[in-house]
C-alpha positions in Angstrom: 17.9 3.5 13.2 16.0 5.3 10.4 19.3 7.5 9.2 21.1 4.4 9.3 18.5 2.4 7.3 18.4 5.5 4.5 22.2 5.6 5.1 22.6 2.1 3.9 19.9 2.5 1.6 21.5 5.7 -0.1 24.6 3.4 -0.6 23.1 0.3 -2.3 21.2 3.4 -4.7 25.1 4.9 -5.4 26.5 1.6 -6.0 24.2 0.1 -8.5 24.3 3.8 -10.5 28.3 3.5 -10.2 27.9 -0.1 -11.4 25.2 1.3 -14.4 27.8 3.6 -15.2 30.7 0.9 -15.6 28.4 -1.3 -17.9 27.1 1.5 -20.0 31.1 2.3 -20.8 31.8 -1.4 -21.3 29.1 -1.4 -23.4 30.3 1.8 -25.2 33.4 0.0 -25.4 32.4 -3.0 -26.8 30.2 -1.4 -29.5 32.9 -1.9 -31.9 34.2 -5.3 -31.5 36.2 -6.0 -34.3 39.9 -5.3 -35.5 41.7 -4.1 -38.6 44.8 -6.0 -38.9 47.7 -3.1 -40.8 48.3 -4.3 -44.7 52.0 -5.7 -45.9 53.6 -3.0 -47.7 56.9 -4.4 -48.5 60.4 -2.8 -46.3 60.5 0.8 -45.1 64.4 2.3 -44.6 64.1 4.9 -41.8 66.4 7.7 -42.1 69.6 6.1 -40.2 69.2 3.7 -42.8 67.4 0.4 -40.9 65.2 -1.2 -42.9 61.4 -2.2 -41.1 58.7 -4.5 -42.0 56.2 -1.6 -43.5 52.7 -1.9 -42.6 49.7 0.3 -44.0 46.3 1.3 -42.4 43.7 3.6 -44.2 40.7 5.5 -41.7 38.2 8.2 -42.4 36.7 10.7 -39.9 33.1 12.1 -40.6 31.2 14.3 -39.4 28.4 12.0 -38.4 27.6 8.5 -38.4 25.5 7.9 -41.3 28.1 6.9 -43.4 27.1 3.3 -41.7 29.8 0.9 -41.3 30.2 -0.4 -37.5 27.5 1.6 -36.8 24.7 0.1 -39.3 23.3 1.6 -42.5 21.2 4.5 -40.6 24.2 5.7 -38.2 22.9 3.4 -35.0 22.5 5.1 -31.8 23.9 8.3 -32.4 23.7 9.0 -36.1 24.3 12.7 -35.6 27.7 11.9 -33.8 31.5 12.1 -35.5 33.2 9.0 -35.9 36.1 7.6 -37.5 35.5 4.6 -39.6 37.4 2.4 -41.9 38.4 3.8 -45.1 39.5 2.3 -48.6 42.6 2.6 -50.5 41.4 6.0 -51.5 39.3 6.8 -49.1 36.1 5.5 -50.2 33.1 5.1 -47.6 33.2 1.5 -46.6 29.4 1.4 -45.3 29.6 -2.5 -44.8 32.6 -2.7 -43.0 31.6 -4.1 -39.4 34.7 -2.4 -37.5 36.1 0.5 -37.4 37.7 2.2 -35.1 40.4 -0.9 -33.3 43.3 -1.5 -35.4 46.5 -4.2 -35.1 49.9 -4.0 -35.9 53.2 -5.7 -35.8 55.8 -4.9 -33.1 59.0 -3.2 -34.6 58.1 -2.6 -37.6 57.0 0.7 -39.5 53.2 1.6 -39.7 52.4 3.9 -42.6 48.5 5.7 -41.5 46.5 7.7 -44.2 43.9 9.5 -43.1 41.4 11.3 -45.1 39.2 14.3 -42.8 35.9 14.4 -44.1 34.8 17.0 -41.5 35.0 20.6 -40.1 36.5 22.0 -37.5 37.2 25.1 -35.0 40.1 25.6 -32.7 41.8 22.9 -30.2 41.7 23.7 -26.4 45.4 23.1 -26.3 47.9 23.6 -29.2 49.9 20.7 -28.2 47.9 18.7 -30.2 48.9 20.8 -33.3 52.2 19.4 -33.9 52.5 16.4 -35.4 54.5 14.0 -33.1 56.0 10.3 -32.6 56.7 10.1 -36.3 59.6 9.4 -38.5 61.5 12.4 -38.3 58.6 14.5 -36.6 57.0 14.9 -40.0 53.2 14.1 -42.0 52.4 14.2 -45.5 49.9 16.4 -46.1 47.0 17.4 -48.8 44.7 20.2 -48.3 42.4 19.0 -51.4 41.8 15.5 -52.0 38.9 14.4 -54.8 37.5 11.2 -54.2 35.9 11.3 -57.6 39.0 11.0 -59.9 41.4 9.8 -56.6 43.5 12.4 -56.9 45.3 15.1 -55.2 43.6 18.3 -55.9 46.4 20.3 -54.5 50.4 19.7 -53.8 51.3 17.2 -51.3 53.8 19.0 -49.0 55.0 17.8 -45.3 54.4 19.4 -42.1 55.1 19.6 -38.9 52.0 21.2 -37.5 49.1 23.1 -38.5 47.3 26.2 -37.7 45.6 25.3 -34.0 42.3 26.9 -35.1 42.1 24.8 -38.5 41.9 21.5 -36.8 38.8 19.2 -37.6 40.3 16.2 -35.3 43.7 14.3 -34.1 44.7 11.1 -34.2 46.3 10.1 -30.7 48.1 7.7 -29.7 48.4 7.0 -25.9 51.2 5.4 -24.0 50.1 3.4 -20.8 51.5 3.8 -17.5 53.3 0.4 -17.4 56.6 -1.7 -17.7 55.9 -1.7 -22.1 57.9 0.4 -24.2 55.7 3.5 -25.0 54.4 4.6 -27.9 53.2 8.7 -28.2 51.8 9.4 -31.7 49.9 12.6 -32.5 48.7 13.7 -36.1 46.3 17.0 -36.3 43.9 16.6 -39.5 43.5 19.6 -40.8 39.0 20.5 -41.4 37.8 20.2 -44.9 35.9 23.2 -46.5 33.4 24.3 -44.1 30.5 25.2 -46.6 31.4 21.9 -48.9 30.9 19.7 -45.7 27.2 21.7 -44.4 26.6 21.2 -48.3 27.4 17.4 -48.7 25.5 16.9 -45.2 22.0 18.8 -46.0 22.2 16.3 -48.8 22.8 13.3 -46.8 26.4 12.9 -48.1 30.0 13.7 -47.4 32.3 16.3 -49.0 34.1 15.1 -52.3 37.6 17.4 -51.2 38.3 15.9 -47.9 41.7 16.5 -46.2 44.7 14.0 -46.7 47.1 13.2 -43.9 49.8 10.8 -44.1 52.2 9.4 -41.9 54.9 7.0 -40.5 55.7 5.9 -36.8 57.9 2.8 -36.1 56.5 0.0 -33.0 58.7 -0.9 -30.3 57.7 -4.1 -28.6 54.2 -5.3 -27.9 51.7 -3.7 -25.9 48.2 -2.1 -25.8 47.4 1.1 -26.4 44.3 3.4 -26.8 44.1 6.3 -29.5 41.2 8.7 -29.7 40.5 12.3 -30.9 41.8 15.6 -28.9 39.9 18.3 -30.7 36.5 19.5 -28.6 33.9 18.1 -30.4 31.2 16.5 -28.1 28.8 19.1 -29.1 26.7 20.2 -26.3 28.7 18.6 -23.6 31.1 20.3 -20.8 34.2 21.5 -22.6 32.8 19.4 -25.6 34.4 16.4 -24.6 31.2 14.2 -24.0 29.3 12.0 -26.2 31.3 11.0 -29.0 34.4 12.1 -27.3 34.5 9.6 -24.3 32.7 6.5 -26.2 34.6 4.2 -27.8 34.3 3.4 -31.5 33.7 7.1 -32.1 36.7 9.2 -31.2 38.1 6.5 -29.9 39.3 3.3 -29.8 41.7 0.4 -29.3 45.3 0.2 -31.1 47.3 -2.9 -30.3 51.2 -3.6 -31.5 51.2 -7.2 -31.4 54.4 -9.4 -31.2 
């Protein structure tokens, strides 16, 4: 009776742990509750010479929260964690803007993403994720030199279709679900900023001036809802690196929904 009673006892313990679990993801997964609805841009003409709707979004990856945004003015939780966040036009650190991270667009139209990598980086686990894919011709727009100061490009834009795997500061992945929608696969490596400016800019409580500019074009199919987040390691401290900011939503993560 008394192995039964601890039996049963041992149970209810796992279940309410499991059920601790599930809330503290939910939560996680909540933490960023707003959306950022993709810009007008005017018509996009694809190569075969169909003309879209074009939309634009602008994000930023750091490489820690403290930039403030959804996360509040002193990085939240986790200030020592990456994050993406919303960006400006340019770039520019939007530390008031309450989302970050969950982003809308239109169904079958083309989506134009700049991204500007404000971080450092080592080398992805699997070079996959080093080729751009699920873009207009397979390509990005790249700028290895960006200053924020003057908004310009330091260096040439040229296009790519990959970059070296151990010169990766984060990805931008889009996901396909395992449903009856069409599916949607983007992937865009961000090539790190200067290592020493970005250790600089943070022992002074800031963020690089020359970060990394990746742009790039994918088309929607019909609606659907998808979920993008970051494939480079960088859960520091955590088994294989993928812990922490890695597996919590509105970090490395989030929601991206084409919407009909």
């Amino acid at each position: 009776m008394n192995k039964r009673i601890f039996g049963a006892f041992g149970t209810v313990i796992l279940g309410v742990a499991l059920i601790a679990g599930i809330g503290s993801y939910v939560a996680a997964a909540k933490n960023d509750s707003g959306v950022i609805a993709a810009t007008p841009a005017g018509t996009y003409t694809a190569p075969d010479g169909t003309s879209y709707p074009n939309y634009t979004l602008s994000m930023n990856t750091y490489p820690n929260s403290t930039f403030g945004g959804h996360h509040g003015a002193d990085g939240g939780a986790h200030p020592d964690w990456v994050s993406y966040g919303a960006a400006g036009p340019n770039g520019e650190v939007l530390s008031d803007a309450t989302t970050g991270t969950n982003f809308e667009v239109p169904a079958h139209s083309a989506v134009t993403i700049t991204i500007w990598q404000y971080d450092s980086g080592e080398t992805l686990n699997n070079d996959f994720f080093a080729h751009v894919q699920g873009t207009v011709d397979g390509t990005a727009k790249f700028v290895r030199s960006y200053d924020t100061a003057s908004k310009t490009d330091v260096t040439p834009e040229t296009i790519i279709k990959n970059i070296p795997a151990d010169m990766v500061g984060h990805t931008f992945t889009i996901h396909g679900m395992s449903d009856e929608q069409d599916q949607l696969f983007v992937n865009i490596p961000l090539m790190l900023a200067n290592d020493d400016e970005v250790t600089a800019a943070e022992e002074e409580g800031g963020f690089t001036q020359h970060p990394t500019k990746t742009t790039f074009t994918f088309l929607t199919g019909d609606a659907g809802e998808y979920i993008w987040n970051c494939e480079f390691p960088c859960g520091d401290g955590t088994i294989a690196r993928f812990g922490n900011a890695m597996s919590s939503m509105s970090y490395m993560s989030g929601h991206f929904t084409v919407k009909g």
